[in-house]
C-alpha positions in Angstrom: 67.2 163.8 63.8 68.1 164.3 60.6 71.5 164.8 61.0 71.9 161.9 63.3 70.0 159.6 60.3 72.9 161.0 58.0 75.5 160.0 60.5 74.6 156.5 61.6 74.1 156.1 57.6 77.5 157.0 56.5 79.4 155.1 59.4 77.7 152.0 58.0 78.5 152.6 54.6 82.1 153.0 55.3 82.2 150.0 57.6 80.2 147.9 55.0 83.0 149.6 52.4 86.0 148.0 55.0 84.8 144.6 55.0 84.3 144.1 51.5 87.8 145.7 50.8 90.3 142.8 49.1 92.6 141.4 52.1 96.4 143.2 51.2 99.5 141.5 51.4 101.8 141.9 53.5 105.3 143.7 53.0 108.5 142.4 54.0 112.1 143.0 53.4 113.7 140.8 50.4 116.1 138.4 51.5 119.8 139.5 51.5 120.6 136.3 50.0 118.7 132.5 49.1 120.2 129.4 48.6 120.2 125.3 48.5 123.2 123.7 48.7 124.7 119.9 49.2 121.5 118.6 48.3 121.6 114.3 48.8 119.1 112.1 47.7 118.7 108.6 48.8 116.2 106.1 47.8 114.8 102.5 49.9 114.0 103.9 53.1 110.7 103.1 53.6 109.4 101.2 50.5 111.1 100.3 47.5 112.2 103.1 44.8 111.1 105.8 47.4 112.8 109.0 47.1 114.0 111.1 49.9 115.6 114.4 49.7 117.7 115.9 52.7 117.7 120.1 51.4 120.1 122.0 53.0 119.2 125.7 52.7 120.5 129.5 53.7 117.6 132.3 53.6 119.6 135.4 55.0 118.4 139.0 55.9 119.8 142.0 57.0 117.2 142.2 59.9 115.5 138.8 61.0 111.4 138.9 60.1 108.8 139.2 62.7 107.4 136.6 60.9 108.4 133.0 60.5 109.8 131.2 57.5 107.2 128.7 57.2 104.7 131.8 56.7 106.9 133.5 54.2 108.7 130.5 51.7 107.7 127.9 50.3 110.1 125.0 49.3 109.4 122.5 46.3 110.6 120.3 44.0 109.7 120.2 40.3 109.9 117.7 37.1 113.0 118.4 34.8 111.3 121.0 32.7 109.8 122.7 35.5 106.0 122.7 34.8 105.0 120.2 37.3 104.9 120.4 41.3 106.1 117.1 42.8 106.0 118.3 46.5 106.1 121.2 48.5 107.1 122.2 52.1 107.9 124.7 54.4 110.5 125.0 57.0 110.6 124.1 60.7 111.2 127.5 62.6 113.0 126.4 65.3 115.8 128.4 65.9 115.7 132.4 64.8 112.4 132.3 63.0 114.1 129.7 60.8 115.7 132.1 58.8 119.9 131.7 58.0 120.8 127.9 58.0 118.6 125.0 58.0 117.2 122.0 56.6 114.0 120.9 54.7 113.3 117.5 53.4 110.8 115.8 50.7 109.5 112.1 50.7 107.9 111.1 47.7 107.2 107.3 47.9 107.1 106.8 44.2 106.9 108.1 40.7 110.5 109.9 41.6 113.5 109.0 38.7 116.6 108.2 39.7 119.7 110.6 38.5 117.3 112.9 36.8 117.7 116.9 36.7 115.2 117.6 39.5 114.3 121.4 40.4 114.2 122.4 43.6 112.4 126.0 44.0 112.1 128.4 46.8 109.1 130.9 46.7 108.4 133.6 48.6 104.7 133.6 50.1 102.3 136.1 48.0 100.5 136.5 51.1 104.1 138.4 52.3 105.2 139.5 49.4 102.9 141.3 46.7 105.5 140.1 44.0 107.4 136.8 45.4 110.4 136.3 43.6 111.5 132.0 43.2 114.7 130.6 43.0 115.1 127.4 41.2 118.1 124.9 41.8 118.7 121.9 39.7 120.4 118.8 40.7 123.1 116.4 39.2 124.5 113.1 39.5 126.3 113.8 41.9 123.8 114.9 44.2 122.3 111.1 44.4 123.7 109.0 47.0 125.7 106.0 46.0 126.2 104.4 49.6 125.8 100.4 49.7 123.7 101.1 53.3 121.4 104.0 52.0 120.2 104.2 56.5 123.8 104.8 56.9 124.4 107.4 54.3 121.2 109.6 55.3 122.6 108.9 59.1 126.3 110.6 57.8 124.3 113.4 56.1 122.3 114.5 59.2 125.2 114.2 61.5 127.3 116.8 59.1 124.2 119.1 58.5 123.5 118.8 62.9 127.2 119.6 63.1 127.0 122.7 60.5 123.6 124.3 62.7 125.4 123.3 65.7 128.0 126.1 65.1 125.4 128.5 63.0 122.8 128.2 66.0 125.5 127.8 69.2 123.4 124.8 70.2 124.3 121.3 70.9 122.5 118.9 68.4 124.5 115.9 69.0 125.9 114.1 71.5 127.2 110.1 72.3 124.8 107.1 72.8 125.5 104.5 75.5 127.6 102.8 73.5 129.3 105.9 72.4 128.3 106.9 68.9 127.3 110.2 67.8 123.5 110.4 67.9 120.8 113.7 68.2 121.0 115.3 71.4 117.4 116.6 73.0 117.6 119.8 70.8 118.9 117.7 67.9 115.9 115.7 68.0 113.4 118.0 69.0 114.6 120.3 65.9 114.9 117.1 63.3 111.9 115.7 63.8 110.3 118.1 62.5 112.5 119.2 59.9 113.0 115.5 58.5 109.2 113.7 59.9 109.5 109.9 59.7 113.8 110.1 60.8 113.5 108.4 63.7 112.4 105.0 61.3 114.4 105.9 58.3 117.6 106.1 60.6 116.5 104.9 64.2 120.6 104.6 64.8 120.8 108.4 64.9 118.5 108.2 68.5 119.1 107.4 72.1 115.9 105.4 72.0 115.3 103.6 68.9 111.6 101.9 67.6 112.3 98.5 66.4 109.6 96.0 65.0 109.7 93.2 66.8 109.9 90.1 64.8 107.3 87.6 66.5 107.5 83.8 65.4 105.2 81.2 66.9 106.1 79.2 69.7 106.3 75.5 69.0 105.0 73.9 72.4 105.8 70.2 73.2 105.8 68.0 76.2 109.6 67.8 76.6 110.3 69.3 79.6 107.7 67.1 81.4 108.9 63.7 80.2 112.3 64.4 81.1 110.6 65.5 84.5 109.0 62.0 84.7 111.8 59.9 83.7 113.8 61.5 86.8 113.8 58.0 88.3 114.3 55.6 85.5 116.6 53.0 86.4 116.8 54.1 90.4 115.7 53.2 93.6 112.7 54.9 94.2 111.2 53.9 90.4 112.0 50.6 91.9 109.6 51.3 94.4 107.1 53.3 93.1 106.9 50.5 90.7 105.9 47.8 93.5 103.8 50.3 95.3 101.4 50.3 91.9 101.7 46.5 91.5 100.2 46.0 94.9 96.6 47.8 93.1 97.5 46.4 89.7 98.1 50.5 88.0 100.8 52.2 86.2 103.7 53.0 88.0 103.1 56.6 86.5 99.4 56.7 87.6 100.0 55.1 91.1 102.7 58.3 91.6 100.1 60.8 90.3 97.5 59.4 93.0 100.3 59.5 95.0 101.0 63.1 94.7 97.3 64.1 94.8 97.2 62.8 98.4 99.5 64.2 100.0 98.2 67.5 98.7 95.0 66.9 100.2 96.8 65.7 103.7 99.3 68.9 103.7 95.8 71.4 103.1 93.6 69.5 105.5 97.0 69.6 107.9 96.9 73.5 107.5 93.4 74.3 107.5 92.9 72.4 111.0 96.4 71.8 113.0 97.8 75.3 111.8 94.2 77.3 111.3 94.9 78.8 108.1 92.3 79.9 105.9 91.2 78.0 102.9 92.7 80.2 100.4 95.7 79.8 102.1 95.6 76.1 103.1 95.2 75.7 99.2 98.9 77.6 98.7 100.5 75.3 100.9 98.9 72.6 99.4 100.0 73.7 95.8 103.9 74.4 96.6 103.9 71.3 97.8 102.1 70.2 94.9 104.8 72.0 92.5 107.7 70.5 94.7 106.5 67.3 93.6 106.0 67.8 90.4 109.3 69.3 89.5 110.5 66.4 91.5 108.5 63.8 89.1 106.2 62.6 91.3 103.0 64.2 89.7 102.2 65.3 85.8 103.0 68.4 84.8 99.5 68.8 82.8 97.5 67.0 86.0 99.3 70.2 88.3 98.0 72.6 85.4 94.2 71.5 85.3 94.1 71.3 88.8 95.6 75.4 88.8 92.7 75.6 85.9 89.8 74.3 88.3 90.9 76.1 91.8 91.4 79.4 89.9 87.3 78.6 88.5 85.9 77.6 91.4 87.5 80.4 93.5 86.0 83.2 90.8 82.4 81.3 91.1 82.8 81.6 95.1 84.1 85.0 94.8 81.1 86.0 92.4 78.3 84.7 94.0 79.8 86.0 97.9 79.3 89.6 96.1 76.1 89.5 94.9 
């Protein structure tokens, strides 16, 4: 019993001993080579004075990692001398873990210098690596884009850098639009997108389907269109009539056409409903093309055919509710 006691008492010691044991890092191979090259900045994408950097990079090893690169580097950018962090990202591992060629990119929407000495770093993860080693690049003049259309210029830039990782990756990133410009093929987009988030709206020319903000502006309405529809007749024949008709019970020439008009709606539903047998809903649509016909003729108001549309369509939802419940 003893001996058991002793046992069960030194198992849970060494257990207690594991868990409380610092986490170790990890060890991986160092990189055979690290680099950022033809870095571009361009500015007024989004908001005014924004700063957006397009990093091209090449993290090579002998033997790919098991693990990915956004697990093992860390990409940043840092003030002129260095000591402060502006952003920091890791890389999309679409194609081979992400290692060899690809792209990162930051967006900083303000506080960002133009033509200033910039320091872009890549860090190895101290999770990975026990001693990371960093590589710092700095940027020049050069490096800032000068194009008149900035949209244009990041569009160029992506289309060289798809067409570089086309070849590295032996996959089609681009391919032509409907109206035949080079744009991001499926794997282009579905690789981008996550390399460079918000492209599709800094650059929506670069996509097949593109999101556009529609630019709304109140309609003026007027009643235009229905006095040129009841001025059809002026000056012929049947205003001529129309005219005498209303004399004859002293109204409007206008009014005595809208009575008019009303009438022979009710005659051509009444007509339905008993020579023909239709149903009153359906009486009603004969009644109301009819209706229409008139009023596009200018026989009848174009707002008197409206309320009447307003007060069938009310009544019929008050006879629907109450045959329901």
């Amino acid at each position: 019993m003893r001996r058991l006691i002793l046992i069960v008492t030194v198992v849970f010691l060494a257990a207690a001993a594991g868990v409380m044991m610092p986490e170790t890092a990890y060890a991986m191979d160092e990189p055979e080579g690290v680099s950022l090259y033809d870095i571009m900045i361009f500015h007024d994408l989004l908001y005014e004075d924004d700063f957006t950097a397009i990093v091209p990079y090449h993290i090579s090893f002998e033997t790919t990692p098991d693990d990915a690169i956004n697990q093992t580097f860390i990409f940043s950018v840092l003030s002129e001398n260095g000591t402060t962090q502006l952003g920091a990202v890791t890389a999309h591992p679409r194609y081979y873990g992400g290692y060899g060629k690809g792209v990162v990119m930051f967006y900083l929407q303000s506080g960002m210098v133009w033509n200033r000495p910039y320091i872009f770093r890549v860090q190895q993860n101290p999770v990975y690596y026990p001693s990371p080693q960093k590589w710092d690049f700095t940027i020049g003049n050069n490096q800032y884009s000068t194009d008149a259309d900035q949209s244009q210029g990041l569009r160029a830039k992506i289309i060289d850098s798809a067409t570089e990782l086309s070849t590295e990756w032996n996959v089609d990133l681009l391919s032509s639009g409907d109206s035949g410009q080079t744009v991001l093929s499926t794997y282009g987009e579905l690789y981008y997108l996550n390399a460079v988030p918000g492209l599709q709206i800094m650059c929506p020319e670069l996509f097949s389907v593109q999101i556009e903000t529609p630019d709304y502006t109140k309609r003026a309405w007027s009643y235009t269109l229905a006095e040129v529809l009841r001025t059809k007749y002026a000056g012929t024949l049947i205003e001529d009539f129309m005219t005498g008709y209303a004399g004859l019970f002293s109204m409007e020439t206008n009014t005595a056409m809208d009575i008019g008009s009303i009438f022979v709606f009710a005659i051509v539903i009444i007509i339905s409903a008993w020579k023909f047998k239709a149903s009153l809903l359906a009486a009603f649509t004969d009644g109301y093309t009819v209706l229409l016909l008139l009023m596009l003729e200018g026989f009848i108001s174009m707002i008197i055919v409206g309320f009447i549309a307003f007060l069938s369509t009310l009544l019929g939802g008050i006879i629907l509710f109450f045959n329901r419940s």
